[in-house]
PyMOL CGO cylinders between C-alpha atoms (Angstrom):
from pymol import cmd
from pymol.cgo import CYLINDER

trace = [
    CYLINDER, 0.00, 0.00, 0.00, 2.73, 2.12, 0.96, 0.3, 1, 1, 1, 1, 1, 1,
    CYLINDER, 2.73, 2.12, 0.96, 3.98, 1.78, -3.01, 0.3, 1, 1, 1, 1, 1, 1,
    CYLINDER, 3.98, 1.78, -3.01, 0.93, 2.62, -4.66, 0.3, 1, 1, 1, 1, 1, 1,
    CYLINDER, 0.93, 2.62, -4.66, 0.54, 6.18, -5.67, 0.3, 1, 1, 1, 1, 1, 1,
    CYLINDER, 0.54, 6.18, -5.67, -3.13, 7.21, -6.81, 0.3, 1, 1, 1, 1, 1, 1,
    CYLINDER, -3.13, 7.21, -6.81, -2.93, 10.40, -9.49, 0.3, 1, 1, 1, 1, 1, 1,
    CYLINDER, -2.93, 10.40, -9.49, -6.00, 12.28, -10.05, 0.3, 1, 1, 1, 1, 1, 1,
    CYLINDER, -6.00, 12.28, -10.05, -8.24, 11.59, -12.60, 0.3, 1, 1, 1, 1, 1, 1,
    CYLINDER, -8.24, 11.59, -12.60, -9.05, 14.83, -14.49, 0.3, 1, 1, 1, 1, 1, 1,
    CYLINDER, -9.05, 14.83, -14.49, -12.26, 15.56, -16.33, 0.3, 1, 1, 1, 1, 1, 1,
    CYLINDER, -12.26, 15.56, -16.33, -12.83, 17.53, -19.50, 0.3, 1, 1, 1, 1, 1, 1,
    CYLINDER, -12.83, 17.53, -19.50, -16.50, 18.80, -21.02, 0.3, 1, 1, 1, 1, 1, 1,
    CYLINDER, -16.50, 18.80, -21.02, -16.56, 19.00, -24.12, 0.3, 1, 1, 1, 1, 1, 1,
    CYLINDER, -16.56, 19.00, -24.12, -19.73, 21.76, -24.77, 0.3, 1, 1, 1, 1, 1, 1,
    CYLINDER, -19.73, 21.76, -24.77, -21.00, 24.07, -21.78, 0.3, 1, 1, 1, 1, 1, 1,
    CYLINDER, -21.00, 24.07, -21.78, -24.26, 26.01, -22.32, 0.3, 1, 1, 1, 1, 1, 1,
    CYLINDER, -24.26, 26.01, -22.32, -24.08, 29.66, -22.08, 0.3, 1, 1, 1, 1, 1, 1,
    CYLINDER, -24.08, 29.66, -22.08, -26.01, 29.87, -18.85, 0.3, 1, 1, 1, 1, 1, 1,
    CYLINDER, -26.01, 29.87, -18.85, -23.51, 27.25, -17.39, 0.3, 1, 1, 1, 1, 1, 1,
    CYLINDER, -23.51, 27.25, -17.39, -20.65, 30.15, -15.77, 0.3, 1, 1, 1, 1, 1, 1,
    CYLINDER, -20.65, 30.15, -15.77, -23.25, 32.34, -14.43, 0.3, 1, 1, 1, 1, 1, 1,
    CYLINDER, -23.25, 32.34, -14.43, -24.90, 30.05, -12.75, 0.3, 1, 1, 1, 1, 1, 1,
    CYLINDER, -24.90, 30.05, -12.75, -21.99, 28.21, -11.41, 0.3, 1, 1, 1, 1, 1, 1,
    CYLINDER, -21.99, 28.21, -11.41, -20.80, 32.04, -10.04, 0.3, 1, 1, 1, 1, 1, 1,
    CYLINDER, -20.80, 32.04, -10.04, -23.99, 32.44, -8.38, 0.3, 1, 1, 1, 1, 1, 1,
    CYLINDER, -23.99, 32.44, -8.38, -23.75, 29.34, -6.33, 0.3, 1, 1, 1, 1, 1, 1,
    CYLINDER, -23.75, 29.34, -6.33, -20.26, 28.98, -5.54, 0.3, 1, 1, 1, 1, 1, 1,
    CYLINDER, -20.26, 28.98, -5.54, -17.58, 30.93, -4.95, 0.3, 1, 1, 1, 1, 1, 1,
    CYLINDER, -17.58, 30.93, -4.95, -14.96, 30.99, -8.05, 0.3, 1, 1, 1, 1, 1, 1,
    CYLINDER, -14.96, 30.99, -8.05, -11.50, 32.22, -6.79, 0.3, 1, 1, 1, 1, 1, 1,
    CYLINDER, -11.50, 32.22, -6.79, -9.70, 33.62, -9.97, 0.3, 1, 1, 1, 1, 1, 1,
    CYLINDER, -9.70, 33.62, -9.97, -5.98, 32.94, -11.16, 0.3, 1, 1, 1, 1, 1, 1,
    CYLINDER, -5.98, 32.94, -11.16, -6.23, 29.39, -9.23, 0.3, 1, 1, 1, 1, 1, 1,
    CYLINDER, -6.23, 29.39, -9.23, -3.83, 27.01, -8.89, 0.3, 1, 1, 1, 1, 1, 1,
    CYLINDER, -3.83, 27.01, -8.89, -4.27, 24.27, -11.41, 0.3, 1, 1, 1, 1, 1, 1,
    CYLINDER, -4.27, 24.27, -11.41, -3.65, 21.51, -9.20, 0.3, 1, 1, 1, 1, 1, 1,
    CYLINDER, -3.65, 21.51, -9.20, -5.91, 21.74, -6.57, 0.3, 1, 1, 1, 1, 1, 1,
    CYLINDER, -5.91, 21.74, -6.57, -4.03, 22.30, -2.97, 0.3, 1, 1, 1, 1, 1, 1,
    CYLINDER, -4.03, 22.30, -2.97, -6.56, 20.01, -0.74, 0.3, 1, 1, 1, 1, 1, 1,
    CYLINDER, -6.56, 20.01, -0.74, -9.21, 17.64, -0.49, 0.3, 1, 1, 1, 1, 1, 1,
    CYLINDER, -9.21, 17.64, -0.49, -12.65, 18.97, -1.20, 0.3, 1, 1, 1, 1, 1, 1,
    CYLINDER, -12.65, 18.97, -1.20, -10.90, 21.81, -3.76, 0.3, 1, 1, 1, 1, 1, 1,
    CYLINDER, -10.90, 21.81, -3.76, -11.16, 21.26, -7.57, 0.3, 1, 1, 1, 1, 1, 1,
    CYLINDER, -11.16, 21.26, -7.57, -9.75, 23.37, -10.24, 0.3, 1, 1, 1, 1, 1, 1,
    CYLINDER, -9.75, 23.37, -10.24, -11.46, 24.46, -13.35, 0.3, 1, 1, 1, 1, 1, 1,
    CYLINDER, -11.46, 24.46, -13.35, -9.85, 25.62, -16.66, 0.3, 1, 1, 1, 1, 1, 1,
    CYLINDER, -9.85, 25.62, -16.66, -12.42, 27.99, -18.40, 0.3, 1, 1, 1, 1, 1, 1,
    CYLINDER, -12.42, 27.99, -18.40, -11.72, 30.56, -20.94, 0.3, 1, 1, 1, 1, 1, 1,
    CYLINDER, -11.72, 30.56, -20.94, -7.91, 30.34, -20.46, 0.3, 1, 1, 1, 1, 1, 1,
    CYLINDER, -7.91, 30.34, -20.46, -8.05, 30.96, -16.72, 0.3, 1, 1, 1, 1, 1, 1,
    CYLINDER, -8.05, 30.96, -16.72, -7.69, 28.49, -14.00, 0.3, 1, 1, 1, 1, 1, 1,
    CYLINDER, -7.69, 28.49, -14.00, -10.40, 29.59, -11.30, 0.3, 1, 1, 1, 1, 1, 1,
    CYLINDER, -10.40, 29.59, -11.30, -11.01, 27.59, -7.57, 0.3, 1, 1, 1, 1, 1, 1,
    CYLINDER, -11.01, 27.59, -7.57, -13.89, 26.21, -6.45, 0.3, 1, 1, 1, 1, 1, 1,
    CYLINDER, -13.89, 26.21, -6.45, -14.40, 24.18, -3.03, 0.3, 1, 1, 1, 1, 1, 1,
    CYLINDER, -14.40, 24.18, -3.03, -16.91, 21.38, -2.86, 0.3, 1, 1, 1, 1, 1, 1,
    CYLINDER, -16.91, 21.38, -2.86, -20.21, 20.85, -0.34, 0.3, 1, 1, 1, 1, 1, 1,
    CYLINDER, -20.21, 20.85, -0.34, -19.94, 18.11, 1.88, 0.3, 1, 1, 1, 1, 1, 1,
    CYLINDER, -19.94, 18.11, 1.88, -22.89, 16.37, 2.70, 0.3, 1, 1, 1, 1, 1, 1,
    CYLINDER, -22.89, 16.37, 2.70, -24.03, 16.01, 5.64, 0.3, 1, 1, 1, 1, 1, 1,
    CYLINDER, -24.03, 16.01, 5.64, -23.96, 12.31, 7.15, 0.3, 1, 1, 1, 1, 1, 1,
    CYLINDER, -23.96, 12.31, 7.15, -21.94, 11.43, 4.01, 0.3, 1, 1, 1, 1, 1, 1,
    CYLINDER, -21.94, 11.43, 4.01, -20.68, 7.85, 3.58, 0.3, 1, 1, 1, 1, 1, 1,
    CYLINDER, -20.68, 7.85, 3.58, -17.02, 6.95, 2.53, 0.3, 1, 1, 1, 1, 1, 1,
    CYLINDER, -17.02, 6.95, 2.53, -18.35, 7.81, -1.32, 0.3, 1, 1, 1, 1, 1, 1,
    CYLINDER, -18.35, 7.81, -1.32, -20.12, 10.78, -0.94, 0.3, 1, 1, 1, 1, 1, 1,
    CYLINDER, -20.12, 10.78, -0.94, -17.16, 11.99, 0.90, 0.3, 1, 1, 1, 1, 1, 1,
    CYLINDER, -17.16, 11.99, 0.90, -15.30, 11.62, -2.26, 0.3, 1, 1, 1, 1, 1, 1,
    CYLINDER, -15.30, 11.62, -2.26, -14.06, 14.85, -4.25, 0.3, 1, 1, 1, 1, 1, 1,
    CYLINDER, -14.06, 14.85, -4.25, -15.45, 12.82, -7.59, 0.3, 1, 1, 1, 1, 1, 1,
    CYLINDER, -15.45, 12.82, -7.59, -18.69, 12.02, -5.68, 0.3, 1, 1, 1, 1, 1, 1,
    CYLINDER, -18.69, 12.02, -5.68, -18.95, 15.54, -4.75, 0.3, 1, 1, 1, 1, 1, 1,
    CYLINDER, -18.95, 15.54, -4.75, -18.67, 16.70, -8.25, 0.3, 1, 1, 1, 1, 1, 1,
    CYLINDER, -18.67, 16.70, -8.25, -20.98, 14.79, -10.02, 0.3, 1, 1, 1, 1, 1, 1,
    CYLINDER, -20.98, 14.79, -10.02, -23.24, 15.97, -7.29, 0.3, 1, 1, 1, 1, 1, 1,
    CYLINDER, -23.24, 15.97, -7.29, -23.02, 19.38, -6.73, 0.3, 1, 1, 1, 1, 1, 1,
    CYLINDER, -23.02, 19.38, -6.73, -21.63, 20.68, -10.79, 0.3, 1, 1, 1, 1, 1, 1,
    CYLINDER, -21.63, 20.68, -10.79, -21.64, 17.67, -13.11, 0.3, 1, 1, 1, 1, 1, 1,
    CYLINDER, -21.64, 17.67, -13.11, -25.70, 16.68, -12.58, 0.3, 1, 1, 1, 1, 1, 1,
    CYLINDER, -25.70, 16.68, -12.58, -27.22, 19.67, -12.01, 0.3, 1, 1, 1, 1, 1, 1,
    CYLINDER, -27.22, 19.67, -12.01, -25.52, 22.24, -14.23, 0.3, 1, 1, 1, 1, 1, 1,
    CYLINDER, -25.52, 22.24, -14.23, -24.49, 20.20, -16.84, 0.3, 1, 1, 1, 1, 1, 1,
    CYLINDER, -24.49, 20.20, -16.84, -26.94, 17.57, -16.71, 0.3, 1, 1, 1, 1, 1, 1,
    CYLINDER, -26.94, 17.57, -16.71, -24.01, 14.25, -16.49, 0.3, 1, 1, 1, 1, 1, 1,
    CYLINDER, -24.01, 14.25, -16.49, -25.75, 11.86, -15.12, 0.3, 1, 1, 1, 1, 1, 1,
    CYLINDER, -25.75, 11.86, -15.12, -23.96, 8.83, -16.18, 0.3, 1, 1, 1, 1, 1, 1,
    CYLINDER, -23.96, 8.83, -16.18, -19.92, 9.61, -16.52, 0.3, 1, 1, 1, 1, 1, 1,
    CYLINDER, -19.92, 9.61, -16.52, -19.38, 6.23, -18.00, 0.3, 1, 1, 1, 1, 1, 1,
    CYLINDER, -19.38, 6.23, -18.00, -21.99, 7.03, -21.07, 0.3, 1, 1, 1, 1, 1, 1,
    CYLINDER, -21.99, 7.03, -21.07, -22.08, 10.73, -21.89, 0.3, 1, 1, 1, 1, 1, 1,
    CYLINDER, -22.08, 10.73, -21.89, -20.87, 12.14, -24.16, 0.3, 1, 1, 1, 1, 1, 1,
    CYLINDER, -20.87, 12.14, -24.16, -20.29, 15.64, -23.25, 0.3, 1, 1, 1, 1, 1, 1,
    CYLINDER, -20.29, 15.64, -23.25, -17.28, 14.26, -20.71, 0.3, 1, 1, 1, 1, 1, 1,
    CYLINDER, -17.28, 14.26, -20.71, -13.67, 12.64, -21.51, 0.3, 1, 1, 1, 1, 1, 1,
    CYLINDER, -13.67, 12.64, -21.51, -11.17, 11.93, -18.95, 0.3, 1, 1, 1, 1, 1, 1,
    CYLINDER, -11.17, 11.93, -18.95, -7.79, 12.37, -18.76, 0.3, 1, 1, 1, 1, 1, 1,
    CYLINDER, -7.79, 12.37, -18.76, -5.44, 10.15, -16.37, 0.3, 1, 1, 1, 1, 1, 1,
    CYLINDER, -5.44, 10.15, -16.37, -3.37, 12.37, -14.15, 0.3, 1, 1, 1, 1, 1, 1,
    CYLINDER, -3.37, 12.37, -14.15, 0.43, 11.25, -15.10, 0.3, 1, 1, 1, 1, 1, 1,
    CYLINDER, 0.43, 11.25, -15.10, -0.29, 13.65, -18.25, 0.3, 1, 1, 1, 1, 1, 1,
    CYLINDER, -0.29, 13.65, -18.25, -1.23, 16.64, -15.75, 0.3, 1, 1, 1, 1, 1, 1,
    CYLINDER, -1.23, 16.64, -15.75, -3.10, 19.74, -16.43, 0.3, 1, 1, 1, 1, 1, 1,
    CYLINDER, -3.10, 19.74, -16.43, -1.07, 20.89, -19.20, 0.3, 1, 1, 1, 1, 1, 1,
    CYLINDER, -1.07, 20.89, -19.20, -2.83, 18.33, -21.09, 0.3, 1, 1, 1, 1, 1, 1,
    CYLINDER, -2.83, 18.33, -21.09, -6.27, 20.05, -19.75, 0.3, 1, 1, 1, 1, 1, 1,
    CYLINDER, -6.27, 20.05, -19.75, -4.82, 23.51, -20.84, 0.3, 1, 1, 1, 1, 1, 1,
    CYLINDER, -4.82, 23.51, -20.84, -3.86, 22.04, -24.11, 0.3, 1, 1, 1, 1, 1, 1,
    CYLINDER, -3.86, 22.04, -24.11, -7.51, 20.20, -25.14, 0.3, 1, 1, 1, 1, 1, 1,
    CYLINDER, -7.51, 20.20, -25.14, -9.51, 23.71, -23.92, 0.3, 1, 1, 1, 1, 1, 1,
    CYLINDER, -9.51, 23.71, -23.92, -6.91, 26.06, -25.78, 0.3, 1, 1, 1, 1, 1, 1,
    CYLINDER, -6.91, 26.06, -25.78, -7.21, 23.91, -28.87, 0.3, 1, 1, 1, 1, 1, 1,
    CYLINDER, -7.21, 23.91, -28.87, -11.33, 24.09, -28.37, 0.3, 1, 1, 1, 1, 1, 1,
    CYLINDER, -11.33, 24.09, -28.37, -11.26, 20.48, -28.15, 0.3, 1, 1, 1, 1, 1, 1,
    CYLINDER, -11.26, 20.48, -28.15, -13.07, 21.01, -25.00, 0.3, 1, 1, 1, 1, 1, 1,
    CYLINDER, -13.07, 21.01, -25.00, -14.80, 24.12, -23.30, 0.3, 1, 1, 1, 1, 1, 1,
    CYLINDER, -14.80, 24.12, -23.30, -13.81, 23.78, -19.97, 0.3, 1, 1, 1, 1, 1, 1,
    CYLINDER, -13.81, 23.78, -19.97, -11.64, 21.29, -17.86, 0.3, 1, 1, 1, 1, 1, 1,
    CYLINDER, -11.64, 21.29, -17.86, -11.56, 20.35, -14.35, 0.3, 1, 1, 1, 1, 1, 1,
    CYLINDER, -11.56, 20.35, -14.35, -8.11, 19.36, -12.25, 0.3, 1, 1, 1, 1, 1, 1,
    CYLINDER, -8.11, 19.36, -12.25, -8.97, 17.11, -9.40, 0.3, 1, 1, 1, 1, 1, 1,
    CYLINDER, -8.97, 17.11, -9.40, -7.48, 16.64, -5.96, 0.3, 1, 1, 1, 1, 1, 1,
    CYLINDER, -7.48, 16.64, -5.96, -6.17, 12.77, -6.27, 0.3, 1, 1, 1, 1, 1, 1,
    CYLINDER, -6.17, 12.77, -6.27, -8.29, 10.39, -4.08, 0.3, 1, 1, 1, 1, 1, 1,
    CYLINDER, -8.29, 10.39, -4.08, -6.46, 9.26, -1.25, 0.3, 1, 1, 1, 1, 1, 1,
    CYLINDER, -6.46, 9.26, -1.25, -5.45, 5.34, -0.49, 0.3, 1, 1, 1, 1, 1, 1,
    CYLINDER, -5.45, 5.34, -0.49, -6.70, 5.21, 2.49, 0.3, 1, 1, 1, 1, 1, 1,
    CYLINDER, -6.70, 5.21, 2.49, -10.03, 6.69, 0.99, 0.3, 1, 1, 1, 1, 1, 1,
    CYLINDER, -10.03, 6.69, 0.99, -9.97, 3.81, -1.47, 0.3, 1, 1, 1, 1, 1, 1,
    CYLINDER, -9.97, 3.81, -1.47, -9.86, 1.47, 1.63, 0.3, 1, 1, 1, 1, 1, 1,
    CYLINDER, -9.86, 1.47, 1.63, -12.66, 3.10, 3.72, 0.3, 1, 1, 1, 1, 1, 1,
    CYLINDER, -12.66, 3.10, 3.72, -15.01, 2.58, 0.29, 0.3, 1, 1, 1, 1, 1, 1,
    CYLINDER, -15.01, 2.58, 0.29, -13.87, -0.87, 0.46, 0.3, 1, 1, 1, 1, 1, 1,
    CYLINDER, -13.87, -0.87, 0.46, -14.26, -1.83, 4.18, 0.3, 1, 1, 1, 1, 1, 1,
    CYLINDER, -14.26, -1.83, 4.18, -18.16, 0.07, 4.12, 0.3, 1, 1, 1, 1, 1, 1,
    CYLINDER, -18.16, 0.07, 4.12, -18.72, -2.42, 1.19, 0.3, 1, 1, 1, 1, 1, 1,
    CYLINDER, -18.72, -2.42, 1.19, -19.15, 0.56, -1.18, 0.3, 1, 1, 1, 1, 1, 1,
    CYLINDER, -19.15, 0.56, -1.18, -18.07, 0.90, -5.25, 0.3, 1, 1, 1, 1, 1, 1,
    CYLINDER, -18.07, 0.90, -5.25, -15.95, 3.68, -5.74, 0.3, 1, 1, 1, 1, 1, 1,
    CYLINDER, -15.95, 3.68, -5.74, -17.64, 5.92, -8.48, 0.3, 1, 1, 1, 1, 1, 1,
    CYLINDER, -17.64, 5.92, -8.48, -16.55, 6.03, -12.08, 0.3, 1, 1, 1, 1, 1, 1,
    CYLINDER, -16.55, 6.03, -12.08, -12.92, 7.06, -12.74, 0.3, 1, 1, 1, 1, 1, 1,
    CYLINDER, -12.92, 7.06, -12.74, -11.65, 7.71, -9.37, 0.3, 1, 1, 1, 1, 1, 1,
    CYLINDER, -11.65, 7.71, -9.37, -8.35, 7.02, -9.13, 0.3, 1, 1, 1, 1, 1, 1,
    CYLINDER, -8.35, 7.02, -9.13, -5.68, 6.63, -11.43, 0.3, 1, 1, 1, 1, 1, 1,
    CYLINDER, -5.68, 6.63, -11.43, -2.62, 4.21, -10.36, 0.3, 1, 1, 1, 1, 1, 1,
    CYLINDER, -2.62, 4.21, -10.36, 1.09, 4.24, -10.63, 0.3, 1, 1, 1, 1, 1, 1,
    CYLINDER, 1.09, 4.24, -10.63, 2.98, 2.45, -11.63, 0.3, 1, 1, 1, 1, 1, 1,
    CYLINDER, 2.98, 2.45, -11.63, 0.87, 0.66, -14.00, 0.3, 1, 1, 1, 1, 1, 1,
    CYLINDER, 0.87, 0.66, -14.00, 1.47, -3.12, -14.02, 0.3, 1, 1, 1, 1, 1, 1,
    CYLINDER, 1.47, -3.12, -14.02, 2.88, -4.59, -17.13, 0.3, 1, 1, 1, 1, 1, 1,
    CYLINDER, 2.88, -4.59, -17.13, 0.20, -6.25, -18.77, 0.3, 1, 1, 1, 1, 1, 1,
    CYLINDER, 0.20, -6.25, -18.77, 0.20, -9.16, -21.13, 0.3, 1, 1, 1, 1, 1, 1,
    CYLINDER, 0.20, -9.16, -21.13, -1.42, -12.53, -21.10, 0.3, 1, 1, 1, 1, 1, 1,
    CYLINDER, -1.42, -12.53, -21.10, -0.51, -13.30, -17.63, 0.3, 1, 1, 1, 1, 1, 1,
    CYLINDER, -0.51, -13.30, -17.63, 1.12, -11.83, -14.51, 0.3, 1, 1, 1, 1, 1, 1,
    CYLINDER, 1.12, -11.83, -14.51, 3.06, -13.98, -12.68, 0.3, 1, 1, 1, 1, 1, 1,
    CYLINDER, 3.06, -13.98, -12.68, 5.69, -13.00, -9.57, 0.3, 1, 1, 1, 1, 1, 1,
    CYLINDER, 5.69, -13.00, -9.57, 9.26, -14.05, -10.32, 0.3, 1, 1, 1, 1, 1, 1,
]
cmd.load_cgo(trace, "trace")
């Protein structure tokens, strides 16, 4: 455990409405010229319009190990209601991007209006991953991202 390293899993949306910022704005507050790796658990970092802005998640109240999760919290609170996501695995409107290629990778796919707006996670924690486990939970779709990657092949043996 003390090996693995879990890399956040960035998010990119590919179309935005127009409504989408102001709304956003008027619920939470956006903290301009942001850092675009987000500093702490519960912070997320979103690339719009060539500017990295700050945004800190709700916590629910009586929240499980999930819902305590930063990509539990987004799908929640930004992903479902303003952009209507409700399935990350299906829709179209969202791509992922694993975090060993970082955020200039998110800068890159919104500057080349590949994507309107991208969002740098916090990583998920290990320990996070266990608590999901032990409560008999699934961790939502594209959580984590691991390093190192095993080799893969036919078969994975120990030597």
């Amino acid at each position: 455990m003390e090996e693995m390293k879990i890399l956040a899993y960035n998010r990119f949306i590919h179309s935005v409405p127009d409504e989408f910022w102001g709304k956003l704005s008027q619920i939470f507050t956006l903290r301009e010229d942001s850092d675009p790796v987000p500093s702490k658990k519960g912070d997320i970092s979103i690339y719009y319009k060539r500017k990295w802005y700050g945004l800190s998640l709700p916590m629910p109240d009586n929240a499980n190990s999930v819902e305590k999760l930063d990509v539990y919290r987004l799908q929640k609170y930004i992903l479902e209601p303003f952009l209507n996501i409700t399935d990350q695995r299906r829709d179209k409107n969202i791509s992922f991007v694993g975090g060993i290629r970082g955020t200039q990778e998110l800068v890159r796919l919104v500057d080349s209006n590949k994507a309107d707006l991208a969002i740098s996670m916090y990583p998920t924690h290990i320990q996070e991953l266990l608590d999901v486990s032990d409560e008999g939970l699934l961790m939502p779709p594209k959580s984590t991202w691991f390093e190192p990657k095993l080799r893969s092949g036919l078969l994975v043996h120990t030597f």
